[in-house]
N, C-alpha and C positions, 0 to 999 in steps of 0.2 A: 410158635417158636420151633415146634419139632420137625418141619419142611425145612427150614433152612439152616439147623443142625445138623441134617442127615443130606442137606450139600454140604456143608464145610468137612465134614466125614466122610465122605467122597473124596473130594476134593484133594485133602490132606486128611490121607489116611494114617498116617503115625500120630495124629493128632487126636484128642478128646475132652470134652469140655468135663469137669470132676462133678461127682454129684454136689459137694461142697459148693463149687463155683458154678453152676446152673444158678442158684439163689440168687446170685450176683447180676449173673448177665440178665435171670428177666429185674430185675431190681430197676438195672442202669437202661435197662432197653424198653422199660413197661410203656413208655411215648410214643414208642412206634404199634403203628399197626401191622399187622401180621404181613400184609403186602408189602409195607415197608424194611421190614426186618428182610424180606424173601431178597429185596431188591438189592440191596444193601450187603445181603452176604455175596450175591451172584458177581458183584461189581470189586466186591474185596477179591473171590476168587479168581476173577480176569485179571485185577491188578496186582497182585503178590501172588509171585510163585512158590514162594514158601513163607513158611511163618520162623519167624527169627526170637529169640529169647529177648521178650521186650518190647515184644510187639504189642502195639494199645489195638488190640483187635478189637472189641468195643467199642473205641472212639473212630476206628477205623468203619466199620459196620453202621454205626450210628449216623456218621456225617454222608455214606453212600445212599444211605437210605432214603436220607430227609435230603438228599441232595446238596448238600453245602461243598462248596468247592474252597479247596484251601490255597490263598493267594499264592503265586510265584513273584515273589518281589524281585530278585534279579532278572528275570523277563519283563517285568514291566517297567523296570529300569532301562534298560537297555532299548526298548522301545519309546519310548520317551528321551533319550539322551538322542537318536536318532533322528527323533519328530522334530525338537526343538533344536538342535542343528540346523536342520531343513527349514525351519521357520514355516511349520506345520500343527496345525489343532491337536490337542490332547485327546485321545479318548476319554468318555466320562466314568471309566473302572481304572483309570490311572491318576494317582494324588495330585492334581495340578499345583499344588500349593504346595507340596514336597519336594515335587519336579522344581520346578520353579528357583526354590530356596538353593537345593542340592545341585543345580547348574549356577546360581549365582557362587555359591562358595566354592564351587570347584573349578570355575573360570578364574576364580581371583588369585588361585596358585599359580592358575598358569602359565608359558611363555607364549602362550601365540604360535608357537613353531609346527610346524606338520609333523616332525617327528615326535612329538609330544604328546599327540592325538589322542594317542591307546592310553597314556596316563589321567588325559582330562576324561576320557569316559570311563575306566576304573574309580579315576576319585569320584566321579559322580554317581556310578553305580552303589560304591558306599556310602558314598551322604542318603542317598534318596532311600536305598535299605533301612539307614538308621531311622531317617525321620517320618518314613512312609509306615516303618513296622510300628513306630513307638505311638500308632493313631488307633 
């Protein structure tokens, strides 16, 4: 753990982890292995240029590490409101069964009109958010 404290100490030098709050971080961080923690802080330091009061730097560190990627449900909304316009295949990292529902419900408001267009893919952007995130 002490490589990739003395990057983020680098990194963000007005920054310090408390001797209190060391306990913590290896507490929450004890799953990673030490190449993992390294990786994970390097990926936090490319991605925030600074660290913000409330930042879950932990959960931040942690999911770089072990590589977990945190969905963009409005991008894959948006892509799918596209696809399915097009009368084109879903990708299989896109809810097809949320897509699905979230273009049937947001057709049903619709008028049909081309000047309407940008409102049937907003409401669809929200349906598919709501019911894509709530899985």
């Amino acid at each position: 753990m002490a490589k990739g404290l003395k990057i983020l100490e680098s990194a963000f030098p007005s920054w310090r982890v408390s001797e209190e709050s060391l306990s913590l971080w290896a507490m929450m961080l004890a799953d990673l292995t030490e190449e993992q923690f390294v990786r994970g802080v390097k990926k936090f330091c490319l991605e925030h240029p600074e660290i913000y009061p409330g930042t879950n730097i932990i959960a931040h560190i942690r999911n770089y590490g072990l590589g977990i990627k945190k969905r963009d449900l409005k991008a894959e909304a948006t892509l799918a409101y596209a696809l399915i316009r097009a009368n084109r295949a879903l990708p299989n990292d896109i809810d097809a069964e949320a897509a699905n529902e979230a273009f049937r419900l947001a057709m049903k408001s619709s008028t049909g009109m081309i000047a309407d267009a940008m409102w049937d893919e907003r409401r669809f952007v929200d349906l598919y958010i709501g019911l894509a995130g709530a899985r």
